[in-house]
N, C-alpha and C positions, 0 to 999 in steps of 0.2 A: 616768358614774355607775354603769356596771356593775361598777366592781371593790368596791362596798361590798354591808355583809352586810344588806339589807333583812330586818328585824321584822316584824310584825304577828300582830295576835289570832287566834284562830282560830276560823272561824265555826261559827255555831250551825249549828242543823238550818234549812234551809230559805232559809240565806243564805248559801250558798257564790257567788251569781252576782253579789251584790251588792257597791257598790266599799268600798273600803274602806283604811285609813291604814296605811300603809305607813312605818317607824322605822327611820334607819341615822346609827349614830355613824362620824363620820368619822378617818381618818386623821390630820388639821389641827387633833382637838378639837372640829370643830364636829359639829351633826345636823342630819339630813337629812330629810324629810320629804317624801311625794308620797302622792296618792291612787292607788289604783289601776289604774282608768277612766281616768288621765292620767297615765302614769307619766315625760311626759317637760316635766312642769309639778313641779320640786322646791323649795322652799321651807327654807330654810338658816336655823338659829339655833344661837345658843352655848349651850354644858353649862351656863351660870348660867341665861340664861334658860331651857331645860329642864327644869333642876332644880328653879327656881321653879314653873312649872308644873305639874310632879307634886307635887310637896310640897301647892299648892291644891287637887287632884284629892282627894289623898288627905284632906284635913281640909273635902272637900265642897262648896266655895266654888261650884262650877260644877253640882251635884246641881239646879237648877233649870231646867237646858238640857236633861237627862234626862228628866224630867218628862211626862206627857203632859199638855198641856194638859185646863184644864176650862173650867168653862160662864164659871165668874166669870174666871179668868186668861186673856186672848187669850196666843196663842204668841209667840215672842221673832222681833224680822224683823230679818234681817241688815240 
């Protein structure tokens, strides 16, 4: 897995130590995905499913896992 070009966001002030998602399109087409704090645990999908996935981010589908919880909403449990 080291010949691909790993992504990720760039962190804010105050969380450079924290892990954080790591994004590499593959040679094969597919993406690649790993956290951090585990970079030798990667997690492999296709450009459709990818795609899919941004396109919901982008029109918010998932703004409710962002969310800080409050009094009346308990949090979302994996």
């Amino acid at each position: 897995m080291t010949e691909l070009d790993w992504q990720r966001a760039e962190p804010e002030d105050g969380e450079e130590d924290l892990p954080y998602l790591e994004v590499a399109a593959g040679p094969d087409g597919r993406i690649y995905m790993r956290e951090s704090s585990d970079p030798d645990t990667v997690v492999i999908t296709t450009q459709a499913k990818w795609d899919a996935f941004l396109k919901g981010v982008k029109a918010g589908e998932f703004d409710d896992f962002a969310e800080e919880p409050t009094a009346e909403a308990p949090p979302h449990s994996a």
